[in-house]
N, C-alpha and C positions, 0 to 999 in steps of 0.2 A: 830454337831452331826446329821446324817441322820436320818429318821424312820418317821412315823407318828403313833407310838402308841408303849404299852408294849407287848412285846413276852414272849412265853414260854420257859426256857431255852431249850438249845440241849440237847442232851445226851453227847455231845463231850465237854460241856460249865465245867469247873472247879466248886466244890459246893462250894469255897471261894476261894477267894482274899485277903490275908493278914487276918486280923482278920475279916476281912469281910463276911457274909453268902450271897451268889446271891440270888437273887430271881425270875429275869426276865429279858430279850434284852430289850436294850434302841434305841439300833438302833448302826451305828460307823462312825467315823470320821475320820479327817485325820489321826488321831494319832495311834488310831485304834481301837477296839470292846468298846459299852459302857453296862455297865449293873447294874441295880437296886439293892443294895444292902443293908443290913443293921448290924448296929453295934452289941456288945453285952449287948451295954444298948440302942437297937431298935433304932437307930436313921436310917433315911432313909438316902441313898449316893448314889451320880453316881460314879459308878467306874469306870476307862477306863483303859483301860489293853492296852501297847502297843504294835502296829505292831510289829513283826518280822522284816520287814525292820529296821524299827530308834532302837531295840534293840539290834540289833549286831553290833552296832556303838558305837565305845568305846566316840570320841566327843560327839553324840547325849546325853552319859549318863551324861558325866561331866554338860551342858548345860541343863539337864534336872534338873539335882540337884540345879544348882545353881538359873535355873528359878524359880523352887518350891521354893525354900528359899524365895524371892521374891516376889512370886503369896500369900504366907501362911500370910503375913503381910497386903494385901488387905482383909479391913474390911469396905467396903462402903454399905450402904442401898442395891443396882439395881446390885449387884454381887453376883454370885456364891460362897462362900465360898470354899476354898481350905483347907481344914478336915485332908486329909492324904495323904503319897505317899511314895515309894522305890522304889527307883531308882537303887537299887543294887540287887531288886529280880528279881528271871529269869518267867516271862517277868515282866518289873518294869512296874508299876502301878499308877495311883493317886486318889485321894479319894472328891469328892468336895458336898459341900451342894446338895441335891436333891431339883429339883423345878418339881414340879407336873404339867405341861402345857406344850401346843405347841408352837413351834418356831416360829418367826412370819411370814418365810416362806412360812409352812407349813400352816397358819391360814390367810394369806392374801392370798396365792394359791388356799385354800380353801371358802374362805367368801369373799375377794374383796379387795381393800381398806380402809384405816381409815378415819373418819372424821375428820372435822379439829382439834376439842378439841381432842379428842381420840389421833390425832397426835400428837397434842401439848405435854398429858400428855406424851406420850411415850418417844419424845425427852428430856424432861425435867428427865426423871429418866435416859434414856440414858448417856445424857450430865454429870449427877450428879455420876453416875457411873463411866464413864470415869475420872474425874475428881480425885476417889480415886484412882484410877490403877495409874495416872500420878502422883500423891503425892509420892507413892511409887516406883518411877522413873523405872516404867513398861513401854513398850509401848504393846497395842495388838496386833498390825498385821495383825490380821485375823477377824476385826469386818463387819460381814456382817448379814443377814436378818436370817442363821443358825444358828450363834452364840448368837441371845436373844431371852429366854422363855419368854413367858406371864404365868405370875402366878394369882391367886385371887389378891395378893397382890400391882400390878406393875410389871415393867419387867425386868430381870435379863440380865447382862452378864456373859457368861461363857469363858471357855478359854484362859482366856489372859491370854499374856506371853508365852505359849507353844511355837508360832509359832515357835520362834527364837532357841528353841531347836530344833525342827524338820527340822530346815534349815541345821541342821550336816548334816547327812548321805546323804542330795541331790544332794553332788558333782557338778554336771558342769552342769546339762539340766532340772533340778524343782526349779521353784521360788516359795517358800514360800507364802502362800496367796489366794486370790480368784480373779482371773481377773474380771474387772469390779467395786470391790470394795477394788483396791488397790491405794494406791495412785499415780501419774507420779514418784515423786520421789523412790517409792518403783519397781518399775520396773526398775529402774536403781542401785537396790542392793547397795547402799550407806546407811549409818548411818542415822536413821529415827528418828525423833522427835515429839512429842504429835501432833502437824498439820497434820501428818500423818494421824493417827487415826481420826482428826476431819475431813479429807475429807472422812472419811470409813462412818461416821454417819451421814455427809450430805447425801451420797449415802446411807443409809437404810431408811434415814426417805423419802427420794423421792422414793423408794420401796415401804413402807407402805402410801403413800399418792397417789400413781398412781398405783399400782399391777403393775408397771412395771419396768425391771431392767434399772436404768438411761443410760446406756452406751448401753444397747442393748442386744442382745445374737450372740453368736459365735465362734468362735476358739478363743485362749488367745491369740493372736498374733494381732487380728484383734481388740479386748478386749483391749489389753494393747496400740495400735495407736489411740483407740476413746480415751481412758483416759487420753493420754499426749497432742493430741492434736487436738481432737474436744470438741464441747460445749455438755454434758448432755441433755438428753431431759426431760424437766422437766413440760413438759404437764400436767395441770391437779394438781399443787401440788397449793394449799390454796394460793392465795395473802398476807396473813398474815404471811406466812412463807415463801414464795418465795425470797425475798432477804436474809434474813438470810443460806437458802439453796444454793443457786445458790454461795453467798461469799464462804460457806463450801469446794466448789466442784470446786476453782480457782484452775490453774495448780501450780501457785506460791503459797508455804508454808506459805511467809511471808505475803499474801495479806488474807487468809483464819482468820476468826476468831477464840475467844478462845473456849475453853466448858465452859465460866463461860459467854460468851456470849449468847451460844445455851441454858444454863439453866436460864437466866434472862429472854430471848423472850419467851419462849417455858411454863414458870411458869406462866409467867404475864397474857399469853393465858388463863391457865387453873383456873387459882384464885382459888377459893377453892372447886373446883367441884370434883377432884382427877382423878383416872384414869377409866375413864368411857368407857367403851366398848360397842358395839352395839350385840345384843344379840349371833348371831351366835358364835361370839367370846367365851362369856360368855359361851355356851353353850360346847364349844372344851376343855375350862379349866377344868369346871363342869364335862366331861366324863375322861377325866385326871385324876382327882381327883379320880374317883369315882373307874378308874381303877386302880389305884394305889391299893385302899384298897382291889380290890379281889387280888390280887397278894400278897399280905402282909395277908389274911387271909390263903391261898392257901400252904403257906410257911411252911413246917415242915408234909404236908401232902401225899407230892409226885405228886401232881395235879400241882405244878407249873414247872413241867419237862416236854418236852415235851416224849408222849409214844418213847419205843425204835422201828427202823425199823423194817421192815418184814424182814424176813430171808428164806422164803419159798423158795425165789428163780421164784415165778410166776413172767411173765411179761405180763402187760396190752398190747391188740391187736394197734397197730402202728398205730397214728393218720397218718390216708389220706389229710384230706385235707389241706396240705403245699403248700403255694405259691410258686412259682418259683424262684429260685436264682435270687439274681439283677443284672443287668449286670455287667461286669469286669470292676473294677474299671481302671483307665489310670495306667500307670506305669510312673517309674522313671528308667532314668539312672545314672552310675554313675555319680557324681558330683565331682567337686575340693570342697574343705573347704570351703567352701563356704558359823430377822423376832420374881389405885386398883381398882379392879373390884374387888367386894366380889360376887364370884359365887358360891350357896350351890351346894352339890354335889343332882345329879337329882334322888335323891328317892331311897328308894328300888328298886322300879322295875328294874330299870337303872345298879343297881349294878348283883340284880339278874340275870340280862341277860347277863351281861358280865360275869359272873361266870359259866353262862350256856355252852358260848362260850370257854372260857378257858377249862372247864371239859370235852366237848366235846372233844377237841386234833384236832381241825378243824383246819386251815390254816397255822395257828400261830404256831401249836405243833410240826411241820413235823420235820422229820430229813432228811436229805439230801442223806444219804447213803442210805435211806427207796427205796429213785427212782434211784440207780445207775444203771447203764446200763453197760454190759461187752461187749455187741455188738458195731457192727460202722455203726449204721444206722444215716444215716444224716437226721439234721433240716435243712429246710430253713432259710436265715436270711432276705429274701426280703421280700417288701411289697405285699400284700392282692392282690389275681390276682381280675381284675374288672370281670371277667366274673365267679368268685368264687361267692358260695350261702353265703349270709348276713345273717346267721345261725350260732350259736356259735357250734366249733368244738364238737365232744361226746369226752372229755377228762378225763381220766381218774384224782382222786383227788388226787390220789400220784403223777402224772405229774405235774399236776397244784401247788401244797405245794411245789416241787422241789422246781420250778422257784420263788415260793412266799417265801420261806427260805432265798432265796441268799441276801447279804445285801451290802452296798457301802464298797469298799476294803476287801471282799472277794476273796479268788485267786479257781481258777477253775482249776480242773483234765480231760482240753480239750483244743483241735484243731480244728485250721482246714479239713475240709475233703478234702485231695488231689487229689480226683476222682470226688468230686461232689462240686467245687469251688461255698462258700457261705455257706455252710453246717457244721455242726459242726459232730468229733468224739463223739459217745454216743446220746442218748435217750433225755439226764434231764442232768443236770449240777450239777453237783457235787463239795462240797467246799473243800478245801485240805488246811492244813499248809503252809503258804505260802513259806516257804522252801525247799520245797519238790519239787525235778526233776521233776516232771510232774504238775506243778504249772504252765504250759501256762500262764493262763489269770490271770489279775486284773478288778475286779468290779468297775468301776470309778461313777457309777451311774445307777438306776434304774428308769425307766419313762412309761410311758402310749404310747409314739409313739414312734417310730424309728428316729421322728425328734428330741426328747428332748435329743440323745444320742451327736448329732454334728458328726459324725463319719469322722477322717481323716484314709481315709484308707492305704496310702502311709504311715503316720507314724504309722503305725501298732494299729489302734484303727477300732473297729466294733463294732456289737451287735446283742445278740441272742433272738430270738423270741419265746416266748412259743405259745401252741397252745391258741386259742380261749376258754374262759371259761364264761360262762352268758354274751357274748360279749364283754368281755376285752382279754386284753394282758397283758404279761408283758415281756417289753423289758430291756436286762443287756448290758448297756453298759460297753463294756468292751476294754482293752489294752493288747499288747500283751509283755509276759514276759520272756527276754533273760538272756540266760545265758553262758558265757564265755565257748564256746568248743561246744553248741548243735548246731543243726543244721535247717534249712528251708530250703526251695523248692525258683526258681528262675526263669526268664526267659530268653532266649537269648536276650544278648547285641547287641547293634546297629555295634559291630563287632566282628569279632572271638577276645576269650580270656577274653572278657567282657559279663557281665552279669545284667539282668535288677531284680529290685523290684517290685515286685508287691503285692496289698493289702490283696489279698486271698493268695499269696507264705508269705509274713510276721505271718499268721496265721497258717502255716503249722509247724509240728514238724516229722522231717524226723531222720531215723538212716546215720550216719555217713558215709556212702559208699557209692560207685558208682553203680552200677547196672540200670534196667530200671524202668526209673519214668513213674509218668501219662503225661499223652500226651500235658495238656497243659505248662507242665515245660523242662527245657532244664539243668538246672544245681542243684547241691546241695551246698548251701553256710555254712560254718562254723563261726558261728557268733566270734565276736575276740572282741569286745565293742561297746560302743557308747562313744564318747568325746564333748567338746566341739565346735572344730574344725577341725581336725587331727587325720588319723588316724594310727594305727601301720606300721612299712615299712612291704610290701608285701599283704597289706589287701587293696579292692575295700571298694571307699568312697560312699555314698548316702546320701542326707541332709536327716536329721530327728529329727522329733519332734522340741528341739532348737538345735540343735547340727548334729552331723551326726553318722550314723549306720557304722559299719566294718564287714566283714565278707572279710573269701577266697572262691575263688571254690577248693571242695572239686577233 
């Protein structure tokens, strides 16, 4: 689950899920939107409502049901509890214990590393965790630094088990998982076994023991060749738990140890100190907590909604100062197939101010249609020009809330700008049903730099830049999203008849005919699929992403 804190719901957000009442954005994940929610006899629940994508996959449902059957029967200490789910409502749903704290991503991104006890205890609830999921002949999949909250109480897993539903609907070119913390054999899509998982948790606890990711960062491709077959960099991570972790994190299954191993070393560390965290930490849970309760006070008041957009129809005067498109990415031609503390919650004051923030309808509250734009004025997507003033932009708050709305696997009502390559169609980015014809893009991730996006522009991945606000940014990294019969912009092939790709023509969304394009394109291609090798007779092949692109010239 993405996010760093609770939001106020949309206007477009459902007021329940099942018997469930929302109350506030948790943030979303792969599966897709999560949100705060609570029972009729007040129990608090993450509910996660699923993507559009894995719901109109009749596999993904079967596979969803028969996971939850499953996941409902894990009842260990360091898990999430799986409470509810319907897997036959439109859009099917699941319901799991709510833990009030941040991911340890999100809290080693922010605070550092752990120490070594701190580590210890972490593993040791980990491992203990793990431990019930594999009793009830689970395996997770997807156990990474995302996937565990820090509570007051110690640290949770959440998610297990979904992954292997979510692996339906991803056909031939999505592997299931999180590069980096997947294991060699899981990159080889064969039948995984609890070793799996115990190489996911050697890879989180050298996350929280060095803030940094074992394998590295980068494309999944270059991600999944450190994992099968270089060594981890495991700089930095305690001598007392260094062989135990380095074993976890063998390429070989049979060579890695158990979790009843990882919890005998990882206990004997902590003796009877528990799970002791270093303040800052303490401090991320404690404002958790604390926000939790304005949102649960807020509830039944209409305060916890965020206000509805404007409707005036006014539009704020066009931020100037936009960097310059980045240069044209290279092209391609065609190719053959080629993350217990008992933390009180910090005060009144603490609460009160976060209650000030919520009433306000400041950041958090915006709705996305508030900053639609009907114009085609283009953003830059490059970086910062150096001879640009180190002054944060005059942006207006409804541009800035746009961009600060959009959340991970969000789909966007934009393009590319085929006149000013780099540029987006529209003002502010707008989120849309992900169904919906003019759903271009998918939100793959949100970040502070341009670099945190990884951008392969050739497989149709970029990212859009908001303006400068009190000297931040916020960059969406985003993908682009085809559909069988539309259309993109292209460039002339290295010979008559053929036609090249390129990373600003894969962001364009063009009408279907010939006529004259903008100067830097030469054809109109009609997208036909993407496979895993092969593509339809009569369609230009391109590699892409794992698989390759098709389209015709129109």
């Amino acid at each position: 689950m993405a996010g760093t804190g609770l939001r106020a719901l949309r206007a477009a957000d459902p007021e329940r899920v099942g018997p469930y009442r929302l109350l506030a954005r948790l943030g979303a994940g792969g599966m897709g939107q999560v949100y705060l929610g609570r029972s009729q006899g007040r129990r608090l629940v993450a509910v996660k409502v699923v993507h559009p994508h894995f719901a109109d996959n009749a596999l993904f449902r079967r596979r969803f049901t028969k996971e939850i059957a499953a996941a409902r029967r894990i009842m260990g200490f360091y898990t999430a509890q799986v409470i509810d789910a319907d897997a036959e409502a439109e859009p099917p749903w699941l319901a799991t214990e709510y833990i009030a704290g941040p991911s340890l991503q999100d809290a080693v991104e922010e605070n550092g590393a752990l120490p070594e006890v701190s580590l210890a205890a972490l593993g040791a609830g980990l491992a203990e965790g793990l431990r019930a999921v594999h009793e009830q002949n689970v395996i997770h999949r997807d156990l990474k630094p995302g996937n565990v909250l820090l509570a007051r109480d110690g640290p949770r897993i959440i998610d297990f088990g979904i992954a292997r539903a979510m692996d339906a609907p991803t056909q031939s070119l999505t592997l299931m998982g999180t590069p980096g913390y997947m294991s060699p054999e899981q990159f080889l899509g064969g039948d995984l076994e609890p070793s799996s998982d115990v190489f996911c948790l050697a890879a989180v606890l050298a996350y929280a023991a060095t803030g940094r990711h074992p394998f590295g960062e980068g494309p999944s491709e270059a991600l999944g060749y450190r994992v099968r077959y270089e060594d981890p960099d495991l700089t930095g991570v305690p001598a007392s738990l260094l062989p135990l972790i380095a074993a976890g994190l063998e390429k070989d299954p049979d060579d890695r140890p158990a979790t009843g191993d990882f919890l005998d070393r990882c206990s004997a560390l902590v003796a009877d100190e528990g799970m002791s965290l270093p303040k800052p930490f303490t401090t991320m849970i404690a404002s958790r907590v604390a926000e939790t309760e304005v949102f649960t006070r807020k509830a039944g008041t209409g305060e916890h909604r965020a206000p509805p957009p404007s409707r005036d129809g006014k539009r704020p005067p066009a931020d100037r100062s936009q960097s310059p498109p980045k240069p044209v990415p290279g092209e391609r031609s065609p190719a053959k197939a080629g993350v217990a503390v008992v933390a009180g919650v910090a005060g009144v004051a603490l609460v009160a101010l976060l209650m000030a923030v919520v009433g306000n309808g400041d950041s958090k509250g915006s709705d996305n249609d508030a900053a639609a734009s009907t114009s085609k004025t283009s953003r830059s997507t490059g970086p910062a020009s150096e001879g640009g003033s180190a002054r944060p932009s005059p942006t207006p708050d409804h541009t800035w809330k746009a961009f600060n709305e959009i959340s991970v696997n969000d789909c966007l009502s934009a393009s590319g700008n085929p006149w000013n390559p780099g540029g987006w169609l529209g003002d502010v980015p707008r989120a849309v049903p992900c169904g919906e014809s003019d759903a271009y893009l998918r939100v793959t991730r949100v970040g502070k730099t341009s670099s945190a996006c990884g951008s392969k522009p050739l497989d149709g991945e970029s990212y859009w830049e908001s303006p400068a606000h009190g000297g931040d940014r916020i960059y969406l990294c985003v993908e682009r999203q085809f559909r069988k019969g539309e259309c993109f912009l292209g460039k002339q092939g290295s010979r008559p008849g053929l036609a090249a790709i390129s990373g600003y023509g894969l962001m364009t969304a063009w009408r279907c005919g010939k006529g004259d394009l903008p100067k830097e394109y030469a054809h109109v291609l009609r997208f036909t699929g993407y496979y895993r090798s092969r593509c339809p007779k009569g369609s230009l092949t391109w590699d892409f992403r794992r698989g390759v692109l098709c389209a015709r010239i129109v």
